[in-house]
C-alpha positions in Angstrom: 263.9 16.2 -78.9 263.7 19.7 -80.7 266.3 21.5 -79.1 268.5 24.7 -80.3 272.1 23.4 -82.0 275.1 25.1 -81.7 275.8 24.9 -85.5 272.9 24.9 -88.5 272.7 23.3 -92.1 270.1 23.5 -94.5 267.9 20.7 -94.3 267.6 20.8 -98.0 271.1 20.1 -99.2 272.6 18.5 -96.0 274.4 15.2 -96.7 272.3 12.6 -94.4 272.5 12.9 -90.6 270.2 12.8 -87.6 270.9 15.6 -85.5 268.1 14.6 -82.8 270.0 10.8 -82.3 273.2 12.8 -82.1 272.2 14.6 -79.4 270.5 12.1 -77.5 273.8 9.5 -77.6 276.0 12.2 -76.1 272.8 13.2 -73.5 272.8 9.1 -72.8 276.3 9.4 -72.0 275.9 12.4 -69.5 273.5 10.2 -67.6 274.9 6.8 -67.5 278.6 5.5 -67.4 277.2 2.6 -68.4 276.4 4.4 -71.9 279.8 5.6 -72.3 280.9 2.4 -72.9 277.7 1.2 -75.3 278.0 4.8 -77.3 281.6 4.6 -77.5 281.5 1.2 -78.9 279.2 1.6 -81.8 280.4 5.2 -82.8 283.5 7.0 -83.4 284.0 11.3 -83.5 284.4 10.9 -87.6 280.9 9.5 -87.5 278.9 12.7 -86.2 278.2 15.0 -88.7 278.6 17.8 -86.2 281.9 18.7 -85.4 280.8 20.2 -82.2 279.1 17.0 -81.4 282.8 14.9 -82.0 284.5 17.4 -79.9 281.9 17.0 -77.1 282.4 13.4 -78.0 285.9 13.0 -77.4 286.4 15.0 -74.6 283.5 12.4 -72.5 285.5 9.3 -73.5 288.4 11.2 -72.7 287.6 11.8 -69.2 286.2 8.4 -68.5 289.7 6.7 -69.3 291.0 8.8 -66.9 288.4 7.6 -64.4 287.2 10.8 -63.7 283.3 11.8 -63.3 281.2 12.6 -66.3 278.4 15.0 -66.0 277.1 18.6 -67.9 279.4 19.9 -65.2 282.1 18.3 -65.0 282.4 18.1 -68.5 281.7 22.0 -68.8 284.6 22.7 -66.8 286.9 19.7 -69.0 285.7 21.7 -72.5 286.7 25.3 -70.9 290.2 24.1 -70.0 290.9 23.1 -73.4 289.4 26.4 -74.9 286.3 24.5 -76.6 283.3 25.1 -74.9 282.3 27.9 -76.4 283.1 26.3 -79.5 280.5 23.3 -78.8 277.3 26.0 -77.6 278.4 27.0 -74.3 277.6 25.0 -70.9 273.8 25.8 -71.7 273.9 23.1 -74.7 275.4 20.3 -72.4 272.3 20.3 -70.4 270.0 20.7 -73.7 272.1 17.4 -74.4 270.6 15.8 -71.7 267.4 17.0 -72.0 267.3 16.0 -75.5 267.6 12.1 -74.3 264.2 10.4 -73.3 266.5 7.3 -71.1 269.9 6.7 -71.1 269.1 3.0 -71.7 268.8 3.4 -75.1 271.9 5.1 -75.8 273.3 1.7 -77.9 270.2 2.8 -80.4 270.5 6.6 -80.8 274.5 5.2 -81.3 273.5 2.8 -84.3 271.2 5.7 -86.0 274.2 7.9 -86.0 276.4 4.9 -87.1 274.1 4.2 -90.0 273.6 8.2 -90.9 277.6 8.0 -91.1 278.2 5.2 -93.4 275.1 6.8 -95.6 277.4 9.4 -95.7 280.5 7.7 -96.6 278.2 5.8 -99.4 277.2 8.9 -101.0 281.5 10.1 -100.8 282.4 6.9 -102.0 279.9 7.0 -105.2 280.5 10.7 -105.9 284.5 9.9 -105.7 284.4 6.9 -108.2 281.8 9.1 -110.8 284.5 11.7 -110.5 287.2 9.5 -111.2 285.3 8.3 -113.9 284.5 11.7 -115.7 288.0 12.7 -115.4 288.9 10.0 -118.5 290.2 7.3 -116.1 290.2 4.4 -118.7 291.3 1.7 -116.5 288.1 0.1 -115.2 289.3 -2.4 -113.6 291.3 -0.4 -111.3 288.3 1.8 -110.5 286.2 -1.7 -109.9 288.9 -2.6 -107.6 289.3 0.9 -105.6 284.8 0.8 -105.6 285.2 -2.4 -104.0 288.0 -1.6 -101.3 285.6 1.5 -99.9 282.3 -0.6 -99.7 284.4 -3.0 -97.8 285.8 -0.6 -96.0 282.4 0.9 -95.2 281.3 -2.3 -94.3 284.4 -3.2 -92.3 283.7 -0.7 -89.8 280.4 -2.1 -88.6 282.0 -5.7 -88.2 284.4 -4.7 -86.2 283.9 -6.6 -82.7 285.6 -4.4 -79.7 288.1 -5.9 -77.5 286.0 -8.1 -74.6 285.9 -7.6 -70.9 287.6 -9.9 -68.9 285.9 -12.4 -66.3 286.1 -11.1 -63.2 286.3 -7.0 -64.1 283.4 -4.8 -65.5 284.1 -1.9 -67.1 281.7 1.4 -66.8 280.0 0.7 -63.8 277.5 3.4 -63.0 278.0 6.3 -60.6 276.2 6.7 -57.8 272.9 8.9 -58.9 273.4 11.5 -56.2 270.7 13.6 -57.7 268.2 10.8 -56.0 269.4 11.7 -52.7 268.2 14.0 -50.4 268.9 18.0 -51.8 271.1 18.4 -48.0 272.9 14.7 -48.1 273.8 15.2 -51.5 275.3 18.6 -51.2 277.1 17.7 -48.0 278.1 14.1 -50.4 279.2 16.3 -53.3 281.3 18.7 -51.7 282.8 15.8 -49.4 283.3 14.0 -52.8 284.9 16.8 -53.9 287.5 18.2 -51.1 288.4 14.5 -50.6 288.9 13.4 -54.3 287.1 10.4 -54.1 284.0 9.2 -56.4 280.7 10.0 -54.7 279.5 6.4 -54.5 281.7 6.6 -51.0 280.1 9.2 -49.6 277.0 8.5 -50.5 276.8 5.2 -49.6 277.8 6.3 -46.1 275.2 9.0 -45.7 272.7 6.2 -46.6 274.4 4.5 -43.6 274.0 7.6 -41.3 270.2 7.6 -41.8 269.7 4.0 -41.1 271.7 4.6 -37.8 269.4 6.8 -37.0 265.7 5.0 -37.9 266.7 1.3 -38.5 264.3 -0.5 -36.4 262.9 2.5 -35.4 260.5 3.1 -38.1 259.8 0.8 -40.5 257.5 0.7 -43.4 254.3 -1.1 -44.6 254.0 -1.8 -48.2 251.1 -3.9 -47.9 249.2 -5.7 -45.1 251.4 -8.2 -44.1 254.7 -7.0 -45.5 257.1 -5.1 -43.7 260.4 -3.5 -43.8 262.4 -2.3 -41.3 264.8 1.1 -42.0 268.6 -0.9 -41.3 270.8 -1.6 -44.5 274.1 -3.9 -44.9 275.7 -1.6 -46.8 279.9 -2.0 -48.0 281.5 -0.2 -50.5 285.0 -1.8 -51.5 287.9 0.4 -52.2 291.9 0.0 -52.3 293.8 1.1 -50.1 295.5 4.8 -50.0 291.7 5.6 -51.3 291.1 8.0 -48.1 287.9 6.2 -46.7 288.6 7.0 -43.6 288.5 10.8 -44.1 285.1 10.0 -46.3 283.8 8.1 -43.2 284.6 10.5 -40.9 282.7 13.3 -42.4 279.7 11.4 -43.0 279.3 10.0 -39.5 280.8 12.5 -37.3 277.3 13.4 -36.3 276.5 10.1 -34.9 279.0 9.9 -32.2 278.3 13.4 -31.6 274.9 12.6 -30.5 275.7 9.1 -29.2 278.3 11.1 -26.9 275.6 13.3 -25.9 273.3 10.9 -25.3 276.1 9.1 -22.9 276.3 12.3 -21.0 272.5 13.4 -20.3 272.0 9.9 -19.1 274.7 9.7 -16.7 272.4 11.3 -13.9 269.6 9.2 -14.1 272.1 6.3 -14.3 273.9 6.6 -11.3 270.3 7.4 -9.2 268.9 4.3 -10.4 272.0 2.0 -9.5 272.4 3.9 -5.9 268.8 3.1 -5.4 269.1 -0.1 -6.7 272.1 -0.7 -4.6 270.3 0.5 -1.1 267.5 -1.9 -1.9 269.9 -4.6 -2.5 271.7 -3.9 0.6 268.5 -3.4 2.3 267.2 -6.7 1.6 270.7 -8.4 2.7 270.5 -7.0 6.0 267.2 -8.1 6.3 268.8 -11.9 5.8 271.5 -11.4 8.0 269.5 -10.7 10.8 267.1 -13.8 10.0 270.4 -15.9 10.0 271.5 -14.7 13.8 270.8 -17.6 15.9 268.3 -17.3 18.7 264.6 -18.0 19.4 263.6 -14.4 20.2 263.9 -13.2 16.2 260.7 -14.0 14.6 262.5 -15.6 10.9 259.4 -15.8 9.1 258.6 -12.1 9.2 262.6 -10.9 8.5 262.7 -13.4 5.8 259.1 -11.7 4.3 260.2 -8.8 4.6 263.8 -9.4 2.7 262.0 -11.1 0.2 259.4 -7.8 -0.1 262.9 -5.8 -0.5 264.5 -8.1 -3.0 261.9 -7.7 -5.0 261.5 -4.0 -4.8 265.0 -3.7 -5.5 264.8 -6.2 -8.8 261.8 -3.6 -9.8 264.2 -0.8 -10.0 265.6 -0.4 -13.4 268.6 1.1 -14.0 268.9 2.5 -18.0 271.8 1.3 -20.0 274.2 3.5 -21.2 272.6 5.0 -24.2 274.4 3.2 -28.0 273.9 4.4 -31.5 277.0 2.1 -32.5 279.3 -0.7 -31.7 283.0 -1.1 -32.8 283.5 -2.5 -36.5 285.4 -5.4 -34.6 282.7 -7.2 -32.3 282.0 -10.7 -32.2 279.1 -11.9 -33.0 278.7 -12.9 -29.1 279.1 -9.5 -27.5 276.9 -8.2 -30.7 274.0 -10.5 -29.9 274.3 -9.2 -26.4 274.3 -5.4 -26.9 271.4 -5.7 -29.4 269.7 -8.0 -26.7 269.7 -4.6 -24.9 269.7 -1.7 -27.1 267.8 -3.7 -29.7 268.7 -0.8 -32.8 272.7 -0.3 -33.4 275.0 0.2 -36.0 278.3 -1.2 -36.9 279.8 1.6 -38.8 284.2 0.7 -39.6 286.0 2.1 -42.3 288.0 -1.0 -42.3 287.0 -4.7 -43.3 287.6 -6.1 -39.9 283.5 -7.0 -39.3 283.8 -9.2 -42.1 286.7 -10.9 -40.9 285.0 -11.6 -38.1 282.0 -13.0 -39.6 284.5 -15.4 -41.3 285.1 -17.0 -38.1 288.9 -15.0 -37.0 287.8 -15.8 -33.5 286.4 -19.1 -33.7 286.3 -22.3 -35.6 282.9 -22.2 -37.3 281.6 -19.0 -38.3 278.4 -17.7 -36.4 276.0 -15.8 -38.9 273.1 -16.0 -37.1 273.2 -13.1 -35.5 274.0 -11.3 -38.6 271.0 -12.8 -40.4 268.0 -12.3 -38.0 269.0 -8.7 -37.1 268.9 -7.4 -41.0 265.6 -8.9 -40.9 263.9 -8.3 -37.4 263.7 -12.0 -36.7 263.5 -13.0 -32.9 266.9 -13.3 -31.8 267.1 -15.9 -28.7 270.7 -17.4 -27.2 271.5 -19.7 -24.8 275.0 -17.3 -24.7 273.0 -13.9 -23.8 272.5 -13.2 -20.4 269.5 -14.4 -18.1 268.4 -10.7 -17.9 268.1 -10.8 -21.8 266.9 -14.0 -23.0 266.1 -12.6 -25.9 265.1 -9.7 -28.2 262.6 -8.9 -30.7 262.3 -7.1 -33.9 266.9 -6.2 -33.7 267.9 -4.0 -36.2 271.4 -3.6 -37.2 272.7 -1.4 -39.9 276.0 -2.2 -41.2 278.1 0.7 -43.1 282.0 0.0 -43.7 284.4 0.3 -46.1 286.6 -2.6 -47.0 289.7 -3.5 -49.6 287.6 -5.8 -52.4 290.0 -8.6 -51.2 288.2 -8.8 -48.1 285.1 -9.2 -50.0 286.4 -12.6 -51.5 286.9 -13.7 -47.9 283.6 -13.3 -47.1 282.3 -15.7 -50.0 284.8 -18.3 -49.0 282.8 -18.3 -45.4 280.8 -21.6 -45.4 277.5 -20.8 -45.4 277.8 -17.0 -46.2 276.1 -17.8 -49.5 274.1 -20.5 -48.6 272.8 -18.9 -45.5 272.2 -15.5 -47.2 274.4 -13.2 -45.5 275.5 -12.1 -48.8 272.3 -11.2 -50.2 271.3 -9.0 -47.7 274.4 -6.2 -48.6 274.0 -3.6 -51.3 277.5 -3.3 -52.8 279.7 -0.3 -54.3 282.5 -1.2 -55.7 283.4 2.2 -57.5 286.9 3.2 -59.2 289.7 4.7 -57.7 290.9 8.0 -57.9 294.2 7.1 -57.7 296.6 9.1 -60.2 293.8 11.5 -61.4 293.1 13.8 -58.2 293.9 17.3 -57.6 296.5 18.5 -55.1 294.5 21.3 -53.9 290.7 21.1 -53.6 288.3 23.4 -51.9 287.2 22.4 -48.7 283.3 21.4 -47.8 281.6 25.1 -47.2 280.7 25.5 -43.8 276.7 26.1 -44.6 276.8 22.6 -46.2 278.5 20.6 -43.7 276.4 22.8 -40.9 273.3 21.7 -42.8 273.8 18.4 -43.1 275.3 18.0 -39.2 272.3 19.9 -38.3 269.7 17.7 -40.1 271.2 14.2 -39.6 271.7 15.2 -35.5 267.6 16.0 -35.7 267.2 12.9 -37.3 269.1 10.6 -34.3 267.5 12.6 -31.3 263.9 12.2 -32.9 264.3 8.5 -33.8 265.5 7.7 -30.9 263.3 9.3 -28.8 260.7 7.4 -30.0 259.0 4.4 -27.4 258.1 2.6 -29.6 258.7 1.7 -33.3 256.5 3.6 -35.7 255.1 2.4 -39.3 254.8 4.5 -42.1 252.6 3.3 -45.2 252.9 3.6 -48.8 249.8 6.2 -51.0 248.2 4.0 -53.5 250.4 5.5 -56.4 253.8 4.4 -54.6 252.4 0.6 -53.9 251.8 0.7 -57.2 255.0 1.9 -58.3 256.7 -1.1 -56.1 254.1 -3.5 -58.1 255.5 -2.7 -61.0 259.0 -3.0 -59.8 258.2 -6.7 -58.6 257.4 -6.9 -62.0 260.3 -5.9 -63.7 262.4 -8.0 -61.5 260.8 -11.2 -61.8 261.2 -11.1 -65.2 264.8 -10.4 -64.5 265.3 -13.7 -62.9 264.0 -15.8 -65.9 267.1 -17.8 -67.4 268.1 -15.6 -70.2 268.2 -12.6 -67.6 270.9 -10.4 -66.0 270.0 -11.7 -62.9 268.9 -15.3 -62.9 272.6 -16.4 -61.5 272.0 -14.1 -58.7 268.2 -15.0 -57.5 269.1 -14.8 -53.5 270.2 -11.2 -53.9 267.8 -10.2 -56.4 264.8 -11.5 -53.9 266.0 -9.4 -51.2 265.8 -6.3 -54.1 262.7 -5.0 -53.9 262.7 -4.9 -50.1 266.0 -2.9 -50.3 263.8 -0.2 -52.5 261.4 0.0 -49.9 263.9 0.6 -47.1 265.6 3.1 -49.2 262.4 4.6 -50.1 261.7 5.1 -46.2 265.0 6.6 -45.2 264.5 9.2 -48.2 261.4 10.0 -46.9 262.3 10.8 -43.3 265.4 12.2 -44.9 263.5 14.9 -47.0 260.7 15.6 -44.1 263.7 15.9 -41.1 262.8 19.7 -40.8 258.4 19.3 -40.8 256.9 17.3 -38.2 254.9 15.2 -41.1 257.4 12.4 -41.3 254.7 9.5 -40.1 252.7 10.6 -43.6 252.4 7.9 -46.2 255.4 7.5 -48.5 255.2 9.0 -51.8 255.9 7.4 -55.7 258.4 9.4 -56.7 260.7 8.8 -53.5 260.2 5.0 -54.7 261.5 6.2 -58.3 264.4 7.7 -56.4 265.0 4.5 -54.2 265.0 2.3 -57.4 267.0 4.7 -59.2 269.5 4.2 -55.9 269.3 0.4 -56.0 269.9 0.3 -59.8 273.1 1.5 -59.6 273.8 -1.2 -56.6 272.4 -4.0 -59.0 275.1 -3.4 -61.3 278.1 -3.2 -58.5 276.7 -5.9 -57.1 276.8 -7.9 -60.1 280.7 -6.8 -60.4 281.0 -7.5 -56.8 279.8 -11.6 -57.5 282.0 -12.0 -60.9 284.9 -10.5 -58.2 284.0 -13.0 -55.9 283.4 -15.4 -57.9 281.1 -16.8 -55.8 278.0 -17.2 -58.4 278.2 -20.4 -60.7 277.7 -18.3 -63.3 281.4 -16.9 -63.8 283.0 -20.7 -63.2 280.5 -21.9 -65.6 281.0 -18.8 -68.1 284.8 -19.6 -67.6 284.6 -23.2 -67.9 282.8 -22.3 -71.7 285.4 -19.5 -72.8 288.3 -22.3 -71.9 286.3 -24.3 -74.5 285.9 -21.9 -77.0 289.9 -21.5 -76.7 290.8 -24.9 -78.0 289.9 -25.7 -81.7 287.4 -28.3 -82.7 289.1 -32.4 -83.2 289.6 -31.5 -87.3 291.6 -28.4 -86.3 288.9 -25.8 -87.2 288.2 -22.9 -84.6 284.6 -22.6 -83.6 282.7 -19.1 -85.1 279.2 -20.0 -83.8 277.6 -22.0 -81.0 274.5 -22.7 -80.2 273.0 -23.0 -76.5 273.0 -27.0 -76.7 276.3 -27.0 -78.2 277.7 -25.0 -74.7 276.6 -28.5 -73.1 279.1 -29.9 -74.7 281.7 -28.0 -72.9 281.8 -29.7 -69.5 280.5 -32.7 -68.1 278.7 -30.1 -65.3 276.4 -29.5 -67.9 273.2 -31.3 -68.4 270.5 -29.1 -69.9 270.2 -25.8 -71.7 268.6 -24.2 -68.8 272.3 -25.0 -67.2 274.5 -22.7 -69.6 271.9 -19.8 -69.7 273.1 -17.5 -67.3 277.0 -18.5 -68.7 276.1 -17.8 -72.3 274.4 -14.2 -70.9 277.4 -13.2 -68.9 280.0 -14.0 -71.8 277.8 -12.2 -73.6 277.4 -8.7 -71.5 281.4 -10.0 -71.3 281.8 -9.2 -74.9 283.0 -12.6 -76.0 279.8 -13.8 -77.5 277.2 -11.9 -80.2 273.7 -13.6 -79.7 271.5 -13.4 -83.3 268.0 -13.0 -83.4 265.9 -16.4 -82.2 264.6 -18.0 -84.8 261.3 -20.6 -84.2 262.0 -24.7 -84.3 259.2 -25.2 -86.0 258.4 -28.0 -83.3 255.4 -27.5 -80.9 256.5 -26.6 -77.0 260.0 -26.0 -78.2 261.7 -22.6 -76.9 263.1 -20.9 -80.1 267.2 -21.5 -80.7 269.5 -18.9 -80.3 272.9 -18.3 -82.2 275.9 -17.3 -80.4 279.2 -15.8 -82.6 282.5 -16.1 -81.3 284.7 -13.0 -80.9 287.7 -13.7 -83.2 290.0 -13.0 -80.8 289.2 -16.5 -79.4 290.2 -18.1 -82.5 294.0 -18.9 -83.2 295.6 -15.8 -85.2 291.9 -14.2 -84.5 291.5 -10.4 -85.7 288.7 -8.3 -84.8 286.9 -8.8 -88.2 284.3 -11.0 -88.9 
């Protein structure tokens, strides 16, 4: 991480720092919102030694308060507007920042270096202060004892110090949609729409991921290995409060598809009409035929009028007359007319800016909710009704991709749906639930350049006429190196799902997650080849790191999205422990540490250890609990014990010391 610094010190004689763990907290929190939050919580701007580093510092946590974006950029433009970026090293040493950081995951450990280089510091001040006192002929030595020991506590004090917890049910520094993943001409068009609009990208984004799954969802799909497929469709919502302008976002990122679906309408109206005249003259043909063998009189010869209507019945039912051509149904079908239309056009998308689709999944229209249709067209199952037409028994390998953009309120509807959790309807979404704008946006914005927006009409309209032009769906495969790469991702996530793991409250969505990276993978990969004709060539490892970089940031909303909800037992049980840590112990005392098997205690819902796992890890990424390091039982088979201390602030009178 040897990069140029704004500022220099001699090595020799500088007090203790660590400029390299400096730079790679601030680069962390370039990269990740998510290490904002970590960064700002273990360090402060008096703990850099670097001034220029504090400034840069303040001015990121600064911005994120205020909601608004954080990148080299961004920031850039922030530190110019105050007069200080020239001060820090110019917009060149933001990007040197970021650089400088090997992963923003470890931000929390570059952050406890420079919180460690800065109380070496204040040790060294401290010691030099009380020699000098000393020197100077103070003769009271008990006062100096007394001022020693109020520093080193002091010093000590600031490590203790718990921050204030998150409450159940809100998560604060979600991540920003990594736009960088996406295609170089969706992101610019998602940028620039971003911008004009003043919304956070994760809308646009999320609905240009849409766009492209209209176009090849069920269309293409992709092999990963033999015997495991994905299709291209996503269930894709990204919850936003009203006034947020989704429906100006929504527009510009699928104005495109009913361009072409419009088109598509009108070249097909020719052929339409010929084959229903045709079909209609056969038809009528074949009546005439039986109305003369219905005339009474022994001079007709029946059995010949009746073979020949028969001959023209069926040459009129072998006449086929094309549907109307459909890229998209209304955000308010039912799932009736839904299961019909895909029964003929097999590959649509329900595209609303609006939350309506998910009231109607709720059951608005009927008693008892009907998912089905919802569940086997996500995955390609067969999809067979008695309520579909005899023309269209049924339908194989549907594919419908859902894009819309509800309030979050709708969102806890749709877990109060029997069966939408049970039935896993709700694992097959990827969620966005980014923060609003509201408050912080410009009056006057630049629009979206007309080479972007042309470039990105241009590309996603080549992307819908070649898709669906197709006969037949096509399969792309994976090189060895990108198989490998989703190997190691299956990896990672079933360790994920283990007890003591982010995820193991959420195991129905996180099973569908590695699937999701695949699909994503695919649409990337058509995305970036929509201008060669080598789109059918296997998919590549480093459009899987892009997909999983994509579906990382949905893991954490989605996360949010189920503590919203509420519809994980992990947040009732996590709440059901915090109400107990609330109320003292039955000799008055307040509780300071808990161990797992004491969380049992809490409720009678809980029988076993295994139970309050995922409780004790949510309170924890919560705030409210510390966990210490494991120590062994000693006992043969027995997992080692974990300690859990209580936030003070739990605790009657509770301060944020120790």
């Amino acid at each position: 991480m040897n990069s140029p610094l704004p500022d220099h010190d001699d090595p020799s004689t500088a007090p203790p720092n660590d400029q390299e763990a400096e730079q790679a907290a601030l680069g962390a929190m370039l990269l990740s919102r998510v290490a904002i939050g970590e960064v700002s919580a273990l360090v402060t701007t008096h703990e850099y030694y670097r001034p220029a580093h504090a400034t840069i510092h303040a001015a990121i946590t600064t911005m994120y308060s205020g909601g608004l974006p954080v990148d080299p950029i961004t920031l850039a433009a922030h530190l110019r507007e105050a007069g200080d970026l020239e001060r820090v090293g110019g917009a060149s040493y933001l990007h040197t920042l970021v650089q400088a950081t090997p992963t923003s995951a470890n931000g929390s450990y570059y952050a406890q270096i420079v919180a460690g280089m800065a109380k070496q510091r204040r040790l060294i001040e401290t010691g030099t202060r009380l020699i000098a006192h000393s020197r100077n002929g103070a003769s009271d030595t008990e006062q100096i004892a007394a001022r020693a020991a109020a520093e080193l506590a002091s010093i000590g004090g600031a490590e203790q110090r718990w921050p204030d917890p998150i409450p159940l049910g809100t998560h604060a520094s979600l991540p920003t949609f990594p736009v960088g993943a996406l295609t170089p001409w969706i992101a610019e068009h998602v940028s620039a729409v971003a911008e004009f609009t003043q919304t956070p990208p994760d809308l646009a984004a999320t609905m240009a991921l849409a766009a492209v799954a209209t176009a090849a969802g069920g269309r293409v799909q992709v092999e990963v290995r033999p015997g495991w497929r994905e299709q291209s469709n996503l269930y894709l919502v990204c919850a936003m409060p009203p006034a947020s302008r989704k429906s100006d976002v929504f527009a510009a990122m699928t104005e495109p598809i009913y361009d072409v679906e419009r088109q598509l309408q009108e070249q097909s109206r020719a052929s339409i009409v010929e084959a229903e005249t045709a079909k209609e003259a056969a038809v009528a043909e074949a009546e005439g035929l039986m109305a003369k063998a219905r005339k009474p009189g022994d001079s007709i010869d029946r059995a010949a009028l009746v073979a020949e209507a028969s001959a023209a019945k069926l040459l009129a039912e072998q006449i086929h007359v094309p549907p109307r051509p459909r890229l998209t149904v209304s955000g308010d079908i039912t799932p009736e007319p839904l299961a019909q239309q895909l029964a003929v056009h097999r590959c649509l998308a329900a595209l609303s800016p609006e939350g309506d689709l998910f009231d109607i999944i709720a059951g608005r229209y009927s008693a008892k909710p009907n998912l089905g249709v919802f569940l086997q067209a996500h995955k390609g199952e067969r999809l067979q009704t008695d309520r579909i037409t005899r023309e269209q028994p049924s339908v194989d390998k549907p594919a419908l991709t859902i894009g819309i953009t509800p309030q979050p309120a709708v969102l806890q509807d749709l877990a109060s749906t029997p069966g939408a959790r049970d039935r896993g309807l709700l694992a097959r979404f990827l969620y966005a639930l980014p923060p609003s704008n509201l408050g912080y946006r410009k009056t006057r914005t630049a629009p979206v350049p007309a080479p972007v927006a042309q470039r990105y009409h241009g590309r996603l309209t080549r992307l819908l006429h070649t898709f669906y032009a197709l006969p037949e769906p096509v399969t792309v495969a994976l090189t060895p190196s990108a198989d490998r790469a989703v190997e190691a991702l299956q990896d990672k996530l079933e360790s994920s799902l283990r007890p003591d793991q982010p995820l193991a409250h959420l195991p129905d969505w996180a099973g569908k997650l590695v699937g999701h990276t695949t699909r994503v993978a695919l649409l990337l990969h058509l995305a970036d080849r929509v201008t060669s004709d080598n789109w059918g060539q296997p998919v590549e490892e480093t459009t899987i790191d892009r997909a999983a970089e994509i579906t990382a940031y949905y893991t954490q909303h989605a996360l949010a999205v189920f503590d919203l909800i509420a519809s994980d037992p992990a947040t009732d049980a996590a709440q059901t422990i915090l109400d107990w840590l609330r109320r003292p112990k039955t000799d008055g005392s307040w509780r300071t540490a808990i161990k797992r098997r004491d969380a049992v205690a809490a409720s009678r819902r809980f029988r076993t250890v295994t139970q309050v796992e995922p409780a004790l890890s949510l309170l924890e990424a919560h705030g409210y609990l510390r966990a210490d390091e494991p120590h062994r039982t000693g006992r043969v088979g027995q997992p080692a014990s974990a300690t859990y201390r209580v936030h003070p602030s739990l605790q009657e009178g509770g301060t944020d010391a120790c």
